[in-house]
Backbone and ligand atoms as CSV (ligand in chain L), in Angstrom:
chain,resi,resn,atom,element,x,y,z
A,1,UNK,N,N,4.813,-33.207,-13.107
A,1,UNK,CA,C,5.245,-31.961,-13.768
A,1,UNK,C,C,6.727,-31.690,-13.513
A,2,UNK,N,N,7.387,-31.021,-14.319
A,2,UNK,CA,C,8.869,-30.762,-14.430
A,2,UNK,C,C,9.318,-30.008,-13.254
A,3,UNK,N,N,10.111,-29.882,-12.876
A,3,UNK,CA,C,10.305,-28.286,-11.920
A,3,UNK,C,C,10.743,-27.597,-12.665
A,4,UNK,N,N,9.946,-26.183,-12.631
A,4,UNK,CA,C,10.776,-24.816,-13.661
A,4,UNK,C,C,12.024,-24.750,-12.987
A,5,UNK,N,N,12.733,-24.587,-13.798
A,5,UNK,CA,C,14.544,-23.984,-14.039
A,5,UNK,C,C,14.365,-22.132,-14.302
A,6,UNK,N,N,14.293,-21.283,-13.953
A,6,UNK,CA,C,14.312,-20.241,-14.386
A,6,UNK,C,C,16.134,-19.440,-14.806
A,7,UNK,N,N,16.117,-19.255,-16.035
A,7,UNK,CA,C,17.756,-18.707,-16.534
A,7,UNK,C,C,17.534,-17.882,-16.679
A,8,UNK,N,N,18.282,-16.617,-16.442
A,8,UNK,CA,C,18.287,-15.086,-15.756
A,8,UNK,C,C,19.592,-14.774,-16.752
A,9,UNK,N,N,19.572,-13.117,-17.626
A,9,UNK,CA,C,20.803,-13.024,-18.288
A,9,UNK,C,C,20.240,-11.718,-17.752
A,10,UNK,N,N,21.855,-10.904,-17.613
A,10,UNK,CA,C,21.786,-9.456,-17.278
A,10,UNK,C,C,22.182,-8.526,-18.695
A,11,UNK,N,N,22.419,-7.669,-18.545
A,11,UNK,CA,C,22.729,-6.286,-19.481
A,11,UNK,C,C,23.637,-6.183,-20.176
A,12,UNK,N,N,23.566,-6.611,-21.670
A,12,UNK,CA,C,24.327,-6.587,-22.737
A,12,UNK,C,C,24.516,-8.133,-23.167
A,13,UNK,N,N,24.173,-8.716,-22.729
A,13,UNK,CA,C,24.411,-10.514,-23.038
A,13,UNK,C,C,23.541,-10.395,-24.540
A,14,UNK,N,N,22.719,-9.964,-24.623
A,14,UNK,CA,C,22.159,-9.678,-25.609
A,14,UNK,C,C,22.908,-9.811,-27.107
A,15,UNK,N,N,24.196,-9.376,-26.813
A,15,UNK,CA,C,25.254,-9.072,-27.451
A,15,UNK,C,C,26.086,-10.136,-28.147
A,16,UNK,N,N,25.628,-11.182,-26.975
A,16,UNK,CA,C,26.699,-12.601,-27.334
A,16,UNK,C,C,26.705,-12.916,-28.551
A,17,UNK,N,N,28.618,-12.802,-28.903
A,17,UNK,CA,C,28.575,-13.796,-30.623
A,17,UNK,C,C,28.220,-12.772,-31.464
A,18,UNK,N,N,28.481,-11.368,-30.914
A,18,UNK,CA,C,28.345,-10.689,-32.051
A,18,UNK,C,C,29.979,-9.280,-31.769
A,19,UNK,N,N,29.980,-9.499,-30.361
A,19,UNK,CA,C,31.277,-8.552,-30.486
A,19,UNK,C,C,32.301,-9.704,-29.146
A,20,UNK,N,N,33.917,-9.115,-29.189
A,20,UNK,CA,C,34.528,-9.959,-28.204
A,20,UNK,C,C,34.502,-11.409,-28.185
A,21,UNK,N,N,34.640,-11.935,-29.340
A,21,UNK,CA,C,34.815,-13.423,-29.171
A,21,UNK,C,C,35.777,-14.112,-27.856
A,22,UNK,N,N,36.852,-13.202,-28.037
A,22,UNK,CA,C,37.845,-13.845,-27.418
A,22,UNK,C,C,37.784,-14.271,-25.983
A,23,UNK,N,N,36.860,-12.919,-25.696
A,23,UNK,CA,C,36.041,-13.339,-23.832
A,23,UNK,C,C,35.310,-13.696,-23.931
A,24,UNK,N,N,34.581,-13.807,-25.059
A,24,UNK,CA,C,32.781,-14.392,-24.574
A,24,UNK,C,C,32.309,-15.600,-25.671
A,25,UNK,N,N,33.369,-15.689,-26.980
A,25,UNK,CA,C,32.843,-16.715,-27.264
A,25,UNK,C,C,32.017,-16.306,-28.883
A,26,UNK,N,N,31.508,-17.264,-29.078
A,26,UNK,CA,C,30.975,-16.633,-30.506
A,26,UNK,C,C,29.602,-17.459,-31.048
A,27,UNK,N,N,29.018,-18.325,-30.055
A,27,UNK,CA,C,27.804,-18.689,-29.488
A,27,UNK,C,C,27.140,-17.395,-28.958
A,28,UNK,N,N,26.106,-17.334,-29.963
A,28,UNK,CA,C,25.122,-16.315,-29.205
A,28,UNK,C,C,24.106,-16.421,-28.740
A,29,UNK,N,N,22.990,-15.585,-27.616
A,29,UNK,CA,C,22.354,-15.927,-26.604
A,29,UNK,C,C,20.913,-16.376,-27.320
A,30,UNK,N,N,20.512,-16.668,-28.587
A,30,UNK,CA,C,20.002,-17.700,-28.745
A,30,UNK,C,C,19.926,-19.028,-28.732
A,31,UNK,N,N,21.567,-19.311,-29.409
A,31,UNK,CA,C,22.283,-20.670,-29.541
A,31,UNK,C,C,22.515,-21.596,-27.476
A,32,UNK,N,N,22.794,-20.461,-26.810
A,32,UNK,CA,C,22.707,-20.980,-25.207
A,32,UNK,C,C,20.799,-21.055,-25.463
A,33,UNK,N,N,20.164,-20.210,-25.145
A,33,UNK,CA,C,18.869,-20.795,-25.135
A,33,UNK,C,C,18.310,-22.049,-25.585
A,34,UNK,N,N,18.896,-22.102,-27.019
A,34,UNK,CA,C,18.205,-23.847,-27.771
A,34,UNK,C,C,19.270,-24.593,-27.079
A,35,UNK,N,N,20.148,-24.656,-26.634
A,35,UNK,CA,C,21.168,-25.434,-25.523
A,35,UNK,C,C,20.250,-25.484,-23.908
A,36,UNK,N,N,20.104,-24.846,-23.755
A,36,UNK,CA,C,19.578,-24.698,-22.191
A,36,UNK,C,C,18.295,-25.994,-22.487
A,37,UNK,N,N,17.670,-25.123,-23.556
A,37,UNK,CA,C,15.831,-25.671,-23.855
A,37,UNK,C,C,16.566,-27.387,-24.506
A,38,UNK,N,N,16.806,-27.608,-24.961
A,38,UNK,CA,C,17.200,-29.236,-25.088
A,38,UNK,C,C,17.971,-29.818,-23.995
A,39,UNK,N,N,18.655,-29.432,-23.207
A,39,UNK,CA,C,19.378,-30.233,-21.753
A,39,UNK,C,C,18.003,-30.551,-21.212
A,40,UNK,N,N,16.930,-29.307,-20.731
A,40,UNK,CA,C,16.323,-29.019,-20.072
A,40,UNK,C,C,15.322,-30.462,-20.377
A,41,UNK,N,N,15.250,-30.492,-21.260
A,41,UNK,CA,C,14.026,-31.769,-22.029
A,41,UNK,C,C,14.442,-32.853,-21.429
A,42,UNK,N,N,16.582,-32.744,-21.921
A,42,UNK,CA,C,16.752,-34.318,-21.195
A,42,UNK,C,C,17.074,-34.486,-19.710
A,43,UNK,N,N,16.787,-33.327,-19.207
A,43,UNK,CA,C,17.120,-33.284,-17.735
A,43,UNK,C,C,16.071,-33.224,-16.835
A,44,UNK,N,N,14.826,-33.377,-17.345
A,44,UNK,CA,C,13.200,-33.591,-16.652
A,44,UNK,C,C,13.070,-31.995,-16.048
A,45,UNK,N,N,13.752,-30.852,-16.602
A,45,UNK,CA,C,13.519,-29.254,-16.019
A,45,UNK,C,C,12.511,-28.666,-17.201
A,46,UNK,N,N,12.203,-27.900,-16.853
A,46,UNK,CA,C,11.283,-27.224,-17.566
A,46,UNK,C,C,11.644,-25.637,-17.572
A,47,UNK,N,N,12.407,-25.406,-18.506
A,47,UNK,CA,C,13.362,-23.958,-18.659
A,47,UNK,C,C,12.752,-22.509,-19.045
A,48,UNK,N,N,12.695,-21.781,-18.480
A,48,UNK,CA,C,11.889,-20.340,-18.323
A,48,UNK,C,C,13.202,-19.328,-18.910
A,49,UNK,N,N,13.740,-18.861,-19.738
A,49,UNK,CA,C,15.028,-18.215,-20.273
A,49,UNK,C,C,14.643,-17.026,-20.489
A,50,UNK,N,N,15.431,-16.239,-19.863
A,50,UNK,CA,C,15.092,-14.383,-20.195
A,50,UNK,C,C,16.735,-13.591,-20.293
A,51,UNK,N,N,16.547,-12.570,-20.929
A,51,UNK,CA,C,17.005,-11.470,-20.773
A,51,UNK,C,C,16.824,-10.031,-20.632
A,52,UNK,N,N,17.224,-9.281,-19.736
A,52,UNK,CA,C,17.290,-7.831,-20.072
A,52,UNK,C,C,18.368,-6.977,-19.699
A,53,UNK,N,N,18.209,-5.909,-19.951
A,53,UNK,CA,C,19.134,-5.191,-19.819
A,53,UNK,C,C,18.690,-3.854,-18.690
A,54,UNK,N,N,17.303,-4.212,-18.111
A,54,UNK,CA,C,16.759,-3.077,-16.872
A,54,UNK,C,C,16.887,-4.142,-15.412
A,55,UNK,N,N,17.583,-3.386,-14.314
A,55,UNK,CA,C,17.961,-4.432,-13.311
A,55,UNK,C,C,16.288,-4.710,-12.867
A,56,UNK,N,N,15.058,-3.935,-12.916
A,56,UNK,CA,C,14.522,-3.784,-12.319
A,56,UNK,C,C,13.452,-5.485,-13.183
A,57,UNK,N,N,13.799,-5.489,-14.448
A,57,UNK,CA,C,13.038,-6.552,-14.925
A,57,UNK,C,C,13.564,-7.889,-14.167
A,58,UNK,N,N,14.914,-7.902,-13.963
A,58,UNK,CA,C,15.513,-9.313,-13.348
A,58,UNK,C,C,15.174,-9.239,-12.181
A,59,UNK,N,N,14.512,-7.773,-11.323
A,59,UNK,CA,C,14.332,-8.439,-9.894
A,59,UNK,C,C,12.825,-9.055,-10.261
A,60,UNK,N,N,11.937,-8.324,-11.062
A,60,UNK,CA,C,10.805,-8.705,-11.044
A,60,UNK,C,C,10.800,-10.296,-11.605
A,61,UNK,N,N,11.609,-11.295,-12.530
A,61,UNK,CA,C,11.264,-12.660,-12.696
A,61,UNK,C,C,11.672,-13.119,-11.649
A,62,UNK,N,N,12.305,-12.651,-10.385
A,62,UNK,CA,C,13.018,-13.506,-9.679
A,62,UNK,C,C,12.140,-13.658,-8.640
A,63,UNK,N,N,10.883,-12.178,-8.665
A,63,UNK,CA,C,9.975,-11.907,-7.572
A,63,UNK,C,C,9.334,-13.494,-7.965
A,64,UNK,N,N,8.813,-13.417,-9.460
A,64,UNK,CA,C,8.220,-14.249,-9.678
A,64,UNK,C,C,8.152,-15.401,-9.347
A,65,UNK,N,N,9.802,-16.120,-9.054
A,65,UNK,CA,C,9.814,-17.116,-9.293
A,65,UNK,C,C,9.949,-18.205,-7.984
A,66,UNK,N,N,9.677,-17.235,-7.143
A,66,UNK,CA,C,9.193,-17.353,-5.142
A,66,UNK,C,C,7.831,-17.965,-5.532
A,67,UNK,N,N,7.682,-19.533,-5.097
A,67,UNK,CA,C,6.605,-20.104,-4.759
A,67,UNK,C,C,5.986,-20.759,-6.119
A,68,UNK,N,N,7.397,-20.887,-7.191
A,68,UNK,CA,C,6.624,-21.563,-8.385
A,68,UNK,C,C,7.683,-22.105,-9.169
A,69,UNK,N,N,9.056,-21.670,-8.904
A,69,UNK,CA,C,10.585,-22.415,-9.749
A,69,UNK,C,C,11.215,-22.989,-8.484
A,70,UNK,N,N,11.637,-24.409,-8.997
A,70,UNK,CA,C,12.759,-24.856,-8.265
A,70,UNK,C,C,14.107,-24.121,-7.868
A,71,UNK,N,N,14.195,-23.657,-9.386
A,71,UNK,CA,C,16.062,-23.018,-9.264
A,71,UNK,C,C,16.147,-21.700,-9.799
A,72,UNK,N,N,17.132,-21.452,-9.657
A,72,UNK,CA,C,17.414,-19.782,-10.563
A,72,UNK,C,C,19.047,-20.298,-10.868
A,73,UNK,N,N,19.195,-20.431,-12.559
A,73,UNK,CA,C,20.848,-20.166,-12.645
A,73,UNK,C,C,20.761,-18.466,-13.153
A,74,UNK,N,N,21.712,-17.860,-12.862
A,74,UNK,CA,C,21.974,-16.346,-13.351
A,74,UNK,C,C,23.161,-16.007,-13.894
A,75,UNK,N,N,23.500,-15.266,-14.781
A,75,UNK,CA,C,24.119,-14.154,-15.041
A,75,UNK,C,C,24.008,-13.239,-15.335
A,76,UNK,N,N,24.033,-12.129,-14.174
A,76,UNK,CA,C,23.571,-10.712,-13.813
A,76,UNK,C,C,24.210,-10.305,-14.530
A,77,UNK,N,N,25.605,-10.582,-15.358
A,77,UNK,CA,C,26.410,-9.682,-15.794
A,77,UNK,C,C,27.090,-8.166,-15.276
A,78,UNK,N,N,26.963,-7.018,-15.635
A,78,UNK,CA,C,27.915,-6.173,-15.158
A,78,UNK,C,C,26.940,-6.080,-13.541
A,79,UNK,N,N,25.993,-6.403,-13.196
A,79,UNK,CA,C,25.103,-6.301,-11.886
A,79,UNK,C,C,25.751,-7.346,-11.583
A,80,UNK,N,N,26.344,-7.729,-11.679
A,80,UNK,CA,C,27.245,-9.281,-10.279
A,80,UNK,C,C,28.175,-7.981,-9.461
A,81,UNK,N,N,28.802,-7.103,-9.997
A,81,UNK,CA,C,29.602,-6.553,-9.352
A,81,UNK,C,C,28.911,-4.939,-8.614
A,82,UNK,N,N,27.520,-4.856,-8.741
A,82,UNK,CA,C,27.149,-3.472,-8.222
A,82,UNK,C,C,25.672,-3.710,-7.491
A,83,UNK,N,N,24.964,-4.693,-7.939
A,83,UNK,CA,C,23.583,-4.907,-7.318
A,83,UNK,C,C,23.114,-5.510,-6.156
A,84,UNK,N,N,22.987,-4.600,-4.797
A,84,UNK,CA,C,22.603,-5.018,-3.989
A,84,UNK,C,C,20.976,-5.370,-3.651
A,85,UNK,N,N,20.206,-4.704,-4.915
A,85,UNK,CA,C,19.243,-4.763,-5.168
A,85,UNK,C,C,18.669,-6.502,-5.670
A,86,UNK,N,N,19.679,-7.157,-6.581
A,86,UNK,CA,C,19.341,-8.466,-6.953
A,86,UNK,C,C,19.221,-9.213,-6.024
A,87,UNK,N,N,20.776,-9.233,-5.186
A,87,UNK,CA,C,21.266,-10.074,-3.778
A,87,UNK,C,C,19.725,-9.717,-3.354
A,88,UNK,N,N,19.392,-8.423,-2.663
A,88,UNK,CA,C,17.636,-8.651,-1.659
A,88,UNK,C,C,17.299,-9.709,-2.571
A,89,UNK,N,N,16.946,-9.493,-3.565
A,89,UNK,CA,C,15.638,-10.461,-4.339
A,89,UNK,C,C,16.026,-11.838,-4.307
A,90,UNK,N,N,17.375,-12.388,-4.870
A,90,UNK,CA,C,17.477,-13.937,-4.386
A,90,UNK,C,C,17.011,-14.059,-3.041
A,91,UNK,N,N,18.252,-13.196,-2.064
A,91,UNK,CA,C,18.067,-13.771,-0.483
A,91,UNK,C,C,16.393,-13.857,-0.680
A,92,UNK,N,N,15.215,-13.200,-1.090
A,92,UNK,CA,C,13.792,-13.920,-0.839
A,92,UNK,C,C,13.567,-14.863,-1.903
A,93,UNK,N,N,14.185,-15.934,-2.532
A,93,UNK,CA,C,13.787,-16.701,-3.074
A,93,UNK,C,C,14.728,-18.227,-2.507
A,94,UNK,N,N,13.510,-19.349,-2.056
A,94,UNK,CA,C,14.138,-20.135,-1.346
A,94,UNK,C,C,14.998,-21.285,-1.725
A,95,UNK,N,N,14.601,-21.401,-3.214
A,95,UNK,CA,C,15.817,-22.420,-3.817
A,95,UNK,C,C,16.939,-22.359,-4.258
A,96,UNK,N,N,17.477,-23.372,-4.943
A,96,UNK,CA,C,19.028,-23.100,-4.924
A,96,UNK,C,C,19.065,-22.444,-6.426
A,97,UNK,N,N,20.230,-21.270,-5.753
A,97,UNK,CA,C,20.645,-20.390,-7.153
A,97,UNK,C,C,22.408,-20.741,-7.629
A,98,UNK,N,N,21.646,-20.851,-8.933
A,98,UNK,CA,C,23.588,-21.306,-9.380
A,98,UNK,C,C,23.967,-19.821,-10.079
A,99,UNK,N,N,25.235,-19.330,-9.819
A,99,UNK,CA,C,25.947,-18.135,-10.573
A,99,UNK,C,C,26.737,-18.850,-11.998
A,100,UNK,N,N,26.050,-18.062,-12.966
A,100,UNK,CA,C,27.418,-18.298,-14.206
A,100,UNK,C,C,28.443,-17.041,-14.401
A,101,UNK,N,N,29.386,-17.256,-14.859
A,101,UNK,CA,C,30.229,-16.584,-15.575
A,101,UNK,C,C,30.887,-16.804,-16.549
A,102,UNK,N,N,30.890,-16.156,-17.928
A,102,UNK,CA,C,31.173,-16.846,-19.065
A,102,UNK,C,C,32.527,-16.892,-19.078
A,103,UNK,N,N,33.061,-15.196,-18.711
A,103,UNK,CA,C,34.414,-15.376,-18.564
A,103,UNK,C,C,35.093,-15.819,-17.690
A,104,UNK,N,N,36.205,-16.316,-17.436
A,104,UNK,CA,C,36.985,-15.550,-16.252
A,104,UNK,C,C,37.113,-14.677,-15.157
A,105,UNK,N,N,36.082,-13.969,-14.546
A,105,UNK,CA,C,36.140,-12.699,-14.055
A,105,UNK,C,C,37.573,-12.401,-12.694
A,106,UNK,N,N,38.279,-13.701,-12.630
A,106,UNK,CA,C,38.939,-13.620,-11.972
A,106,UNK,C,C,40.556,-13.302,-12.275
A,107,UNK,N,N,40.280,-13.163,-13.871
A,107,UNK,CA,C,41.658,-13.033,-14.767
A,107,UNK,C,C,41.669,-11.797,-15.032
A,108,UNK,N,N,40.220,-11.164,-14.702
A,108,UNK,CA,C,40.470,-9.537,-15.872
A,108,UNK,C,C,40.456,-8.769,-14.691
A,109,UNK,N,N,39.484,-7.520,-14.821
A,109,UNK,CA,C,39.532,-6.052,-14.103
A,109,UNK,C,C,39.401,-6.537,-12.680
A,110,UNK,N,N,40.162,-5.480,-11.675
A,110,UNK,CA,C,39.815,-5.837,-9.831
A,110,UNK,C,C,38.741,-5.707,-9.828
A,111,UNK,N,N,38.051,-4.994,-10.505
A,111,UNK,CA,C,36.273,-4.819,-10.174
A,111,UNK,C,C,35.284,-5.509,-10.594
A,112,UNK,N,N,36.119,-6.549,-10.997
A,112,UNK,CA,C,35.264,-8.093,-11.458
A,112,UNK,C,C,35.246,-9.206,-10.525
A,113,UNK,N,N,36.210,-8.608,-9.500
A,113,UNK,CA,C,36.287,-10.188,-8.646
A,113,UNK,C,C,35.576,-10.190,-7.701
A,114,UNK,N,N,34.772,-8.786,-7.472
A,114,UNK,CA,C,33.609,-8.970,-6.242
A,114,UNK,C,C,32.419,-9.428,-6.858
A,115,UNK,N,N,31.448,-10.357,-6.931
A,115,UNK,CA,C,29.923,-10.512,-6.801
A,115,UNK,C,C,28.989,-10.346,-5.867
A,116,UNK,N,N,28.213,-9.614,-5.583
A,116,UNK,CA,C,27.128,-9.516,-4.159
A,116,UNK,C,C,26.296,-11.066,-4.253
A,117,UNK,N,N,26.487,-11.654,-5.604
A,117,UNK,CA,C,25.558,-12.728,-5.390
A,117,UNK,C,C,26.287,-14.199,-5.063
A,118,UNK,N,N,27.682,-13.838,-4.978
A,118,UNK,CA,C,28.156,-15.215,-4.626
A,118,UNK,C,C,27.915,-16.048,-3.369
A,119,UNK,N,N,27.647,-14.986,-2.477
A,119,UNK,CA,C,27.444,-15.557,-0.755
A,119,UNK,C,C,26.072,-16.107,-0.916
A,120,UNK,N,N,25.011,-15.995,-1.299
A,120,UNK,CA,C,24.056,-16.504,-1.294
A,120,UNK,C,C,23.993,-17.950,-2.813
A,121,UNK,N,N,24.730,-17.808,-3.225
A,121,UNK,CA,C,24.572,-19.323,-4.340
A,121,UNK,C,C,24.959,-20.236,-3.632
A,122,UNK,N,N,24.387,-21.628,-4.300
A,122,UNK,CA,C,24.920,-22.924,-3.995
A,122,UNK,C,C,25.868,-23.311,-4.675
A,123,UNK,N,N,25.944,-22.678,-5.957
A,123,UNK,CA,C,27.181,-22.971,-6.932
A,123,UNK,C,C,27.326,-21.773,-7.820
A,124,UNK,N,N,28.265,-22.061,-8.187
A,124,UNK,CA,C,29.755,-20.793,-9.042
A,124,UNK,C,C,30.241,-21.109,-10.771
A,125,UNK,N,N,30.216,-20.946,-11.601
A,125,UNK,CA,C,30.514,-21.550,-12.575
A,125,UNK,C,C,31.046,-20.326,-13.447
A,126,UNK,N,N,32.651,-20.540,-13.569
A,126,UNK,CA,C,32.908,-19.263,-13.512
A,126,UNK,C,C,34.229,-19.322,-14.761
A,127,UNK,N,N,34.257,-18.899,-16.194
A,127,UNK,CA,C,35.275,-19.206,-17.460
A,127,UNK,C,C,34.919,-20.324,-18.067
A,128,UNK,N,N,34.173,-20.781,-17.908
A,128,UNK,CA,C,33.566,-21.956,-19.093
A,128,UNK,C,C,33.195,-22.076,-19.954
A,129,UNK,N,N,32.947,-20.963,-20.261
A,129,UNK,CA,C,32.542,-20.369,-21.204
A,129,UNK,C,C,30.992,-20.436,-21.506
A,130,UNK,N,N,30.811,-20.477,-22.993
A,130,UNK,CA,C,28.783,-20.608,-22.896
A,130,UNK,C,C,28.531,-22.146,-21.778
A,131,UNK,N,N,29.431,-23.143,-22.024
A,131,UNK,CA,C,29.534,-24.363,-21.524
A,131,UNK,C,C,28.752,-24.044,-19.794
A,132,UNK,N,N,29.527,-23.105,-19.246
A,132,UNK,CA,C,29.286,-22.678,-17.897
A,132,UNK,C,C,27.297,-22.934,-17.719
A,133,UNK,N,N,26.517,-22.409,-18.555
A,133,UNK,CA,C,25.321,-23.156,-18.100
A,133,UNK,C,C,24.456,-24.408,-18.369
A,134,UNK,N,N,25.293,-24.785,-19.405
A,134,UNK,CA,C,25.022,-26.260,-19.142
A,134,UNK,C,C,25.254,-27.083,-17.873
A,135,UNK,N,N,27.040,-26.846,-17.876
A,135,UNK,CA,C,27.173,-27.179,-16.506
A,135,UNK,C,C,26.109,-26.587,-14.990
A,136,UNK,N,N,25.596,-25.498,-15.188
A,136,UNK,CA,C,24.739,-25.094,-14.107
A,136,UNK,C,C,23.812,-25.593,-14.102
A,137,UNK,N,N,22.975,-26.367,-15.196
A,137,UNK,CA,C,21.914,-26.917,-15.711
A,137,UNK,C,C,21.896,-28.381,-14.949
A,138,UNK,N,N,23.107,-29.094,-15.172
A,138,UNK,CA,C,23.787,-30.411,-15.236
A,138,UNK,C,C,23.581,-30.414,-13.273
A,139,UNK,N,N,24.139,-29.120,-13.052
A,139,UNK,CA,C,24.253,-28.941,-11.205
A,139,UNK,C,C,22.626,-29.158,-10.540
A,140,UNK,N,N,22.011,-27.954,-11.500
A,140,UNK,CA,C,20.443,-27.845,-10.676
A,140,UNK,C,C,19.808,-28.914,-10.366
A,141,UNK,N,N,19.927,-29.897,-11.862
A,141,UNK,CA,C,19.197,-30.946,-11.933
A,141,UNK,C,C,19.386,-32.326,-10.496
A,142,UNK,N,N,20.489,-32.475,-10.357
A,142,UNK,CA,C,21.083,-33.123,-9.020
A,142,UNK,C,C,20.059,-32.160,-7.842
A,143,UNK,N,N,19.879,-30.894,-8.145
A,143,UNK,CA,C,19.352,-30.533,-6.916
A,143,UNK,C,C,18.466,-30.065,-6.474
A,144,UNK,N,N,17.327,-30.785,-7.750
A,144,UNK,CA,C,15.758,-29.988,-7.588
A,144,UNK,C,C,15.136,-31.356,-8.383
A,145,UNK,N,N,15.902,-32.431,-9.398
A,145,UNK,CA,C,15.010,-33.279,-9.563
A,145,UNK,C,C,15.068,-34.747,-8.857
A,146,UNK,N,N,13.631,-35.238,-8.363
A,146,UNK,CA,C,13.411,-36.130,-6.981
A,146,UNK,C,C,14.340,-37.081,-8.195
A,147,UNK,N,N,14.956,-38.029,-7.203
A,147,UNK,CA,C,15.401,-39.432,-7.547
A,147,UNK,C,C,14.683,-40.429,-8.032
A,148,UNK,N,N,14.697,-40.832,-9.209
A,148,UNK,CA,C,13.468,-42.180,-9.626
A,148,UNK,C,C,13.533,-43.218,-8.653
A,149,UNK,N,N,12.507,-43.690,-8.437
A,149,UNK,CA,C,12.485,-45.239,-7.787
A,149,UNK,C,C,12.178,-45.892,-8.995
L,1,LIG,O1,O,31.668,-13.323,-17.906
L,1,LIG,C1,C,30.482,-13.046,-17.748
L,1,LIG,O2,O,29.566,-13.808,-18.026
L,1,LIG,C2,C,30.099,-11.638,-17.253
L,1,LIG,O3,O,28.971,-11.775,-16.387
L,1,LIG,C3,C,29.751,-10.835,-18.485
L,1,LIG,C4,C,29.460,-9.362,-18.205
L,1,LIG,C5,C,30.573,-8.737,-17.362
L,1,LIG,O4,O,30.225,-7.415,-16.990
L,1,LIG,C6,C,30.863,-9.548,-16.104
L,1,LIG,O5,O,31.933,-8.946,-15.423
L,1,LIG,C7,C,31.216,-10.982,-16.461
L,1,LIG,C8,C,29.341,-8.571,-19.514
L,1,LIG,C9,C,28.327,-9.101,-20.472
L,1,LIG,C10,C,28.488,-8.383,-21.782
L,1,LIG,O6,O,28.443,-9.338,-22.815
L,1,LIG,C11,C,28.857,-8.972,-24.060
L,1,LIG,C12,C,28.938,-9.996,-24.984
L,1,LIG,C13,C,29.382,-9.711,-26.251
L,1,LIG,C14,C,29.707,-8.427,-26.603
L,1,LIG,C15,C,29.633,-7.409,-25.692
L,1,LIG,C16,C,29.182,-7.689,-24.403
């Protein structure tokens, strides 16, 4: 069986490819989903993709995903910079979590450059744009699928 990949989007991603190209691109968060869900095929993961926009739904897939997903990639979105509530919920989940960021967050507002969830990831993927979870995809896989003999 595959190991689940679980992909986590926070509040307003919803949005992608329909306002702000210039930061976010003009791929919208379906077009990353059928991206995620085809890597995922050729990457032996088995991809679980959500969004919302209530912090309380992202702690609950993450509750979920203690004792049944390999990985968690995320983007909490505007909760990277205020949720100490998420940080609890990774810190109880024992595999490796990759952070995305579509933009830059290190080019724009001061109140973008803190994340509560960076100390606890294994990896950062941060202005890459939609690209950023492929690449997180590309990361997990190195680190949740066994090596063929
Ligand atoms: O760069 C990222 O991926 C962010 O996580 C996106 C968040 C922002 O609060 C973070 O600082 C960085 C915002 C997501 C909102 O996405 C929209 C997309 C299109 C139109 C409007 C909002």
């Amino acid at each position: 069986m595959s190991p689940i990949v679980i992909v986590l989007n926070g509040p307003n991603l919803n949005l992608l490819g329909s306002r702000e190209p210039d930061i976010y691109g003009r791929e919208t968060l379906a077009q990353v989903e059928a991206d995620c869900r085809r890597l995922g095929e050729e990457l032996g993961l088995a991809i679980e993709f959500h969004q919302s926009n209530r912090e309380y739904e992202l702690i609950d897939w993450i509750h979920r995903a203690r004792g049944r997903a390999a990985g968690i990639v995320i983007n909490q979105a505007a909760f990277t910079h205020t949720s100490v509530a998420i940080l609890d919920a990774l810190n109880a989940f024992d595999g490796p979590i990759i952070e995305v960021h579509i933009s830059n967050v290190h080019k724009r507002e001061p109140f973008r450059h803190h994340s509560y969830v960076s100390g606890v990831a294994s990896g950062i993927i941060v202005g890459c744009g939609t690209q950023g979870y492929v690449l997180a995809l590309q990361r997990m896989a190195k680190l949740v699928v066994e090596p063929k003999r």
